[in-house]
C-alpha positions as MATLAB code, in Angstrom:
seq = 'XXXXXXXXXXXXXXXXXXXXXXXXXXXXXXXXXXXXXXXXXXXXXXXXXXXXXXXXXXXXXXXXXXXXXXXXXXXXXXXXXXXXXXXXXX';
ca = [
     -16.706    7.140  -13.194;
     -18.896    4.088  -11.939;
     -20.510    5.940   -9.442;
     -19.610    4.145   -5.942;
     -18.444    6.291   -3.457;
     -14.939    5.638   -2.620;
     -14.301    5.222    0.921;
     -10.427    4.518    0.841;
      -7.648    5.665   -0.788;
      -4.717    4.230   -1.590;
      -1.244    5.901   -1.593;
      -1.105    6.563   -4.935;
      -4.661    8.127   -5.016;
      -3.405   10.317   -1.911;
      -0.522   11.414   -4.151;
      -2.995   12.134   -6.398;
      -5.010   14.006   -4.349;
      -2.656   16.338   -2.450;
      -0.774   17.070   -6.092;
       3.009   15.670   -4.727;
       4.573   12.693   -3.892;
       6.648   15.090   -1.225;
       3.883   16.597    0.599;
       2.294   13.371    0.787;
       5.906   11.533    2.325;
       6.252   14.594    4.614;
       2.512   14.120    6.107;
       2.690   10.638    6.757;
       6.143   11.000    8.391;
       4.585   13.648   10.576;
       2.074   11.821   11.721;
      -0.551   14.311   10.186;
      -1.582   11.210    7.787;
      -2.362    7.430    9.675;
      -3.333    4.693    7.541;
      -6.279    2.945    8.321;
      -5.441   -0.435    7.258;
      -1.954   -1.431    6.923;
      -1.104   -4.938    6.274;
       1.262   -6.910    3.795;
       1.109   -4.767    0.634;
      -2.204   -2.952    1.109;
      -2.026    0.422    2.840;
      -5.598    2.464    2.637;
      -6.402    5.724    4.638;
      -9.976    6.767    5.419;
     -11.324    9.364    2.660;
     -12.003   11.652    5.675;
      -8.638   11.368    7.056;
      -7.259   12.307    3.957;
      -9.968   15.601    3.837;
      -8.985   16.781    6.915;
      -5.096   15.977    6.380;
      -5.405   18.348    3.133;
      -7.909   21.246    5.218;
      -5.619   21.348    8.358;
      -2.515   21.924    5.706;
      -4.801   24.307    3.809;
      -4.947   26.355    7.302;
      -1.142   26.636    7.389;
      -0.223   23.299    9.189;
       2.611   22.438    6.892;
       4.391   19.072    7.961;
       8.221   19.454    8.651;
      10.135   18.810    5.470;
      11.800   15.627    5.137;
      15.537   15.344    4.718;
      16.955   14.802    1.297;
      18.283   11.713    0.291;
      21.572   13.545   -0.957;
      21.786   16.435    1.196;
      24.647   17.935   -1.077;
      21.700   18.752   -3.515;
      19.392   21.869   -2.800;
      17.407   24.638   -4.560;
      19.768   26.906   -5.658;
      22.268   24.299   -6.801;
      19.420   22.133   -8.602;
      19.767   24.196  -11.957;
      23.448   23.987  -12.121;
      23.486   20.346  -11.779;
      20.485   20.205  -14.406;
      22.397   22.131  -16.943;
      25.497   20.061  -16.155;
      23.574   17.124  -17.042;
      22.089   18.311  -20.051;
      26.265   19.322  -21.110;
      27.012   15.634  -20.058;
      29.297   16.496  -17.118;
      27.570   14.458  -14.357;
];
């Protein structure tokens, strides 16, 4: 580590942070997460909003999940399509 204090983080250091791509899609689409500068291709969010994003989900604020992409798929169908897969049926 070089020792400067980082002061913004960039989406992929929030993913980092919070431990899942998910949570961290779910937050910003909740508004829970705001970056702080958004423009062309660079998106940073303060270091405290990030802190405060993670503490107010640590107290139980859990954003609203997002919907699923293909909403066919869910949990308890997820392992049968795996092992499909694996078989070569899908």
């Amino acid at each position: 580590m070089s020792g400067v204090l980082k002061l913004g983080y960039r989406p992929e250091d929030v993913i980092e942070c919070f431990g899942s791509a998910e949570l961290y899609e779910e937050a910003r689409a909740a508004g829970m997460l705001k970056p702080s500068i958004e423009r062309h291709k660079l998106v940073l969010f303060n270091a405290s909003d990030v802190h405060r994003c993670w503490d107010r989900m640590m107290k139980g604020e859990v954003p609203p999940p997002r919907p699923r992409k293909n909403p066919r798929v869910n949990v308890a169908n997820a392992a049968e399509l795996l092992s499909k897969k694996k078989e070569g049926g899908v």
